[in-house]
C-alpha positions as CSV (number, residue, x, y, z in Angstrom):
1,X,0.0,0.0,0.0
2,X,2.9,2.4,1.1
3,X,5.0,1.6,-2.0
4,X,4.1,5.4,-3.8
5,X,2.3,7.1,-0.9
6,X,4.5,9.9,-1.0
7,X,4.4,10.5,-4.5
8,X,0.0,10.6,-3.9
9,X,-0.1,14.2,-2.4
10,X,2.7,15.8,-4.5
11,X,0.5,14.7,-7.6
12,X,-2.3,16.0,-6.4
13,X,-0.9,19.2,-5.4
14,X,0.4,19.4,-8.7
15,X,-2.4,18.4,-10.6
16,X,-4.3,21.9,-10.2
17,X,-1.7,24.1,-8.3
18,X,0.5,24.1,-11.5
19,X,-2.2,24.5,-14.1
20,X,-2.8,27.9,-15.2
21,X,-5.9,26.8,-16.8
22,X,-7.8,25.1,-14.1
23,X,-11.3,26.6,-14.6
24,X,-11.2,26.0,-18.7
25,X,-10.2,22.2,-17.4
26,X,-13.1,22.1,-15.0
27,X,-16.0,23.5,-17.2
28,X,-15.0,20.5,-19.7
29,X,-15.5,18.1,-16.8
30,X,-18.7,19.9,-16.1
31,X,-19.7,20.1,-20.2
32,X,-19.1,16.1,-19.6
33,X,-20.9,15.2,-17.0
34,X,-23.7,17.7,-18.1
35,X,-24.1,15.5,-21.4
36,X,-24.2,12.3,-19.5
37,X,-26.8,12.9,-17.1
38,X,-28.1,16.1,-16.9
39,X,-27.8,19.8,-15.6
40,X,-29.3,19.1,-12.2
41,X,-27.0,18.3,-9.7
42,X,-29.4,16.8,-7.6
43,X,-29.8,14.1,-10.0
44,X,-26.6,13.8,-11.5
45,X,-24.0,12.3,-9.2
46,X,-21.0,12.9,-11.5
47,X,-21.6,16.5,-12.0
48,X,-22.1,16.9,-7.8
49,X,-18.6,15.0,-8.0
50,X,-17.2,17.6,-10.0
51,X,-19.0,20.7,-8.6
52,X,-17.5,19.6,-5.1
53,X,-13.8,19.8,-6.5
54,X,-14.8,23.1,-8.4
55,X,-16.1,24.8,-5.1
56,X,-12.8,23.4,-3.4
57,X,-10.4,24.9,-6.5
58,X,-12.2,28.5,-5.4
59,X,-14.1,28.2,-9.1
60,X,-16.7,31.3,-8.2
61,X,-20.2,30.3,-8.7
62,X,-21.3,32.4,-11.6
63,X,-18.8,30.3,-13.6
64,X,-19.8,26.9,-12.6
65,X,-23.4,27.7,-13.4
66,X,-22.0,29.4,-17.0
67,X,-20.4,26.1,-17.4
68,X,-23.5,24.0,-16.7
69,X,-26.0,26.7,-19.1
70,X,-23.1,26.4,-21.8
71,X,-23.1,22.2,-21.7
72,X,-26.6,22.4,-22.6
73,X,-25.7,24.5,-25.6
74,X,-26.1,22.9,-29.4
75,X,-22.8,24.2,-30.4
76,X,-21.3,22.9,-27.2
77,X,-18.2,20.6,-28.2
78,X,-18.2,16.5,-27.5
79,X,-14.8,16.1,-25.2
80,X,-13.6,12.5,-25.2
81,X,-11.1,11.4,-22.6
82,X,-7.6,10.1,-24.2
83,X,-4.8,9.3,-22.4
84,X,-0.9,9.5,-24.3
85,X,2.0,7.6,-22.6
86,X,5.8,7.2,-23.6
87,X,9.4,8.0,-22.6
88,X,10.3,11.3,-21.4
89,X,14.1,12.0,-21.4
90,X,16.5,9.7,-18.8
91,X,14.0,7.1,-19.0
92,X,11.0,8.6,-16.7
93,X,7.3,6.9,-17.8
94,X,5.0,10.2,-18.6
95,X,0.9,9.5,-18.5
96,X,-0.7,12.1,-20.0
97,X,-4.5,12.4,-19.2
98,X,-6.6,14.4,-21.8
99,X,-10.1,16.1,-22.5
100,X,-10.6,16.6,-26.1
101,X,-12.9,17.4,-29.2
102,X,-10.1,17.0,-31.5
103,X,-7.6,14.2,-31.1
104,X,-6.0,14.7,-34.5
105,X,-4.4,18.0,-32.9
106,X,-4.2,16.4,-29.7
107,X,-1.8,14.0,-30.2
108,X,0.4,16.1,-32.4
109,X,0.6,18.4,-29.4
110,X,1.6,15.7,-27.3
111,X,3.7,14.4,-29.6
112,X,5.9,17.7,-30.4
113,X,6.6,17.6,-26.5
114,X,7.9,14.1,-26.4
115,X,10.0,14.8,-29.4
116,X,11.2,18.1,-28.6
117,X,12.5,16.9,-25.1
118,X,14.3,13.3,-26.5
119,X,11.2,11.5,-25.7
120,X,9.4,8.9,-27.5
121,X,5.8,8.7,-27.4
122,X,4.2,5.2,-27.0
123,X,1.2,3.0,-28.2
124,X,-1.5,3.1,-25.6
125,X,-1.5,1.2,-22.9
126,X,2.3,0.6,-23.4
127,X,2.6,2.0,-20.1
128,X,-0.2,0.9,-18.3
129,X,2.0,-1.8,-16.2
130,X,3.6,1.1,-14.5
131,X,0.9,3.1,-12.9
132,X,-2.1,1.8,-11.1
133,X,-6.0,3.6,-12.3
134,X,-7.4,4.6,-9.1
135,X,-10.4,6.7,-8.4
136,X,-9.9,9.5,-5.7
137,X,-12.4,10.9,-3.2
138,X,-11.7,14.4,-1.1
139,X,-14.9,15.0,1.6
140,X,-15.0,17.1,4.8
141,X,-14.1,15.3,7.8
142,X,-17.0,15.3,10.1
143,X,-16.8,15.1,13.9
144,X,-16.4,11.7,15.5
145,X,-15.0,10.2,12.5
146,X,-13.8,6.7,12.7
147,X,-11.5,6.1,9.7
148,X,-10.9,2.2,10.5
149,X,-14.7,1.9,10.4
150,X,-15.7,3.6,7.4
151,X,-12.5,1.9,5.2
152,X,-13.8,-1.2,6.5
153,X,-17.5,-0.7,5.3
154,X,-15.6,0.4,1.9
155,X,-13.4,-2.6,1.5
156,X,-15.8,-4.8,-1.2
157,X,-15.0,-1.6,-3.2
158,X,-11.1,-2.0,-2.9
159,X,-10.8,1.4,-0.9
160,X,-7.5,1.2,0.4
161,X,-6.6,1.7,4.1
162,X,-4.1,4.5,3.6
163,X,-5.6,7.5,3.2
164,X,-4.5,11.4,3.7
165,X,-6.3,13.8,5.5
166,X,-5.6,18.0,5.3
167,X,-6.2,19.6,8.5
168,X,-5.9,22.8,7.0
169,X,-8.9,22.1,4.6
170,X,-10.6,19.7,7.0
171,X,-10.5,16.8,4.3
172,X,-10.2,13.3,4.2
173,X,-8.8,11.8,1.0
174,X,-9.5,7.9,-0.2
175,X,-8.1,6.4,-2.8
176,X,-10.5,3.1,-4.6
177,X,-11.3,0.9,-7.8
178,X,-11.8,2.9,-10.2
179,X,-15.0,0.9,-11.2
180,X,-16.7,1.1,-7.8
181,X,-16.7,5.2,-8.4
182,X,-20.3,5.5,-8.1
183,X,-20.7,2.9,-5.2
184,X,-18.2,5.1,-3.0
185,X,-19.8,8.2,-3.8
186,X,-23.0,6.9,-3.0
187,X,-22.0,5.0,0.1
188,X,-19.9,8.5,1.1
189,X,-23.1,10.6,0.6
190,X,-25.5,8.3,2.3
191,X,-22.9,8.5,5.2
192,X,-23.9,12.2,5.4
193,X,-20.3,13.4,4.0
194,X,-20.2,17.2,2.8
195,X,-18.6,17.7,-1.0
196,X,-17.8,14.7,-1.9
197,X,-16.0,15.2,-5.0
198,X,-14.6,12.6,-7.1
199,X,-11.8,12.0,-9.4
200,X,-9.3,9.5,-11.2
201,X,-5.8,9.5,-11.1
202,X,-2.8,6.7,-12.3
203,X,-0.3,6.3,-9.2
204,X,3.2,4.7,-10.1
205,X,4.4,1.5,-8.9
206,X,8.1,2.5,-8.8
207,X,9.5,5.8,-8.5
208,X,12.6,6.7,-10.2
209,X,15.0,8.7,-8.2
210,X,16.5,11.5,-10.5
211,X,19.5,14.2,-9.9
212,X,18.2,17.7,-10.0
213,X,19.2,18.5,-13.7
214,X,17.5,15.9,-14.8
215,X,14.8,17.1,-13.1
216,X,14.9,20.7,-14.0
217,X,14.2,19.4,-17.4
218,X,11.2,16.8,-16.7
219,X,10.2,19.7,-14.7
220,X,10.2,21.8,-17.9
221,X,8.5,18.9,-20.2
222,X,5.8,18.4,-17.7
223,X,5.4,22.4,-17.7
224,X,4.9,22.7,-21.6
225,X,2.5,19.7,-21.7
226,X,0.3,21.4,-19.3
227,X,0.3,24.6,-21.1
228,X,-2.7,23.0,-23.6
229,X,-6.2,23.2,-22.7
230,X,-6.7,19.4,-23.6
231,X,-4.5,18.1,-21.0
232,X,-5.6,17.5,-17.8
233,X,-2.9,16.0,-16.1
234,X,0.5,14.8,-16.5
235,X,1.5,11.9,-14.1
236,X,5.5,10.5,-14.1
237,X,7.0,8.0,-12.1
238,X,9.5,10.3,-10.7
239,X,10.4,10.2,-7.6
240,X,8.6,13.4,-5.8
241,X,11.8,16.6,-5.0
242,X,11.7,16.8,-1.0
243,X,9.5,18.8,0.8
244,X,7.0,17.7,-1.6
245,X,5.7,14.8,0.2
């Protein structure tokens, strides 16, 4: 279980603290979730998943409810989800996780990275033995919480027993099979937990240490592949800098 704990919070303090496009990447998850099941929240549990991690991003109101109206719009684009995997330079595993209406320029985005930084771009799923799909739940911790108990009601749904919790924010974090994402939500909201919002996320299964030149420049690669609005995340199996456990 403990084998990339550490890596777990730097990714997802990464994953939206180093994007300087976070609301354009959260109305597509919105315009998503708005085309599977609806504009009302009430009866659309994805789109409460995503409004919860909006509201927790600081994504003011006005554009939330913009995002839902827009969804609903003729014009509005259809975004697939894509992943792209390869080689990054000195030998480091890059995931990248995209939102997309047009793969064609997608992948030749993606692609022009790789290439540009000595990397070679793989055949999907190339990668896949290196990272472990997990889905990812952040809720408030409520008072009287017992941790051991509610993992243990969880466990048919492969939640695992490490989790993090954020004093600061007041949030517990659980990580799960990514295809019992709707029974934890459901279980987590019927337990009476506030913003439950959901996600999914690729954890390594080996880390790589690297020097610090090397990564100054995976550092940089990561950097220009989240400069386009298709990409929602970029996950490596290098081994998190200190301090950012």
């Amino acid at each position: 279980m403990g084998r990339a704990f550490e890596y777990r919070k730097a990714a997802k303090l990464k994953r939206w603290g180093h994007m300087a496009k976070t609301f354009t990447r959260l109305g597509k998850q919105i315009a998503i979730a708005v085309k599977a099941g609806g504009p009302e929240p009430e009866n659309n549990p994805t789109l409460r998943s995503v409004i919860a991690t909006c509201k927790r991003e600081n994504m003011p109101k006005d554009n939330i409810e913009r995002a839902i109206k827009n969804a609903m719009g003729k014009d509005q684009s259809d975004y697939k989800s894509m992943t792209y995997e390869g080689y990054g330079p000195h030998g480091i595993a890059v995931f990248v996780d995209t939102l997309t209406d047009n793969t064609t320029r997608t992948v030749a985005d993606v692609r022009s990275v790789f290439n540009k930084f000595g990397g070679n771009l793989g055949t999907m799923g190339s990668l896949a033995f290196l990272f472990d799909h997990k889905c990812m739940f952040t809720f408030k911790k409520k008072d009287g919480l017992d941790m051991e108990e509610l993992i243990l009601d969880l466990i048919d749904y492969d939640v695992e027993d490490e989790y993090e919790e954020d004093d600061e924010e007041g949030t517990i974090t659980i990580y799960g099979n990514p295809k019992s994402y709707a029974a934890i939500q459901k279980h987590l909201e019927e337990c009476g937990f506030e913003d439950v919002g959901g996600d999914f996320t690729y954890i390594p299964n080996d880390l790589k240490e690297v020097t610090p030149e090397q990564r100054e420049t995976l550092d940089k690669m990561i950097e220009r592949l989240e400069e386009f609005d298709d990409v929602q995340t970029v996950y490596t199996n290098m081994q998190p800098e200190e301090g950012e456990e």
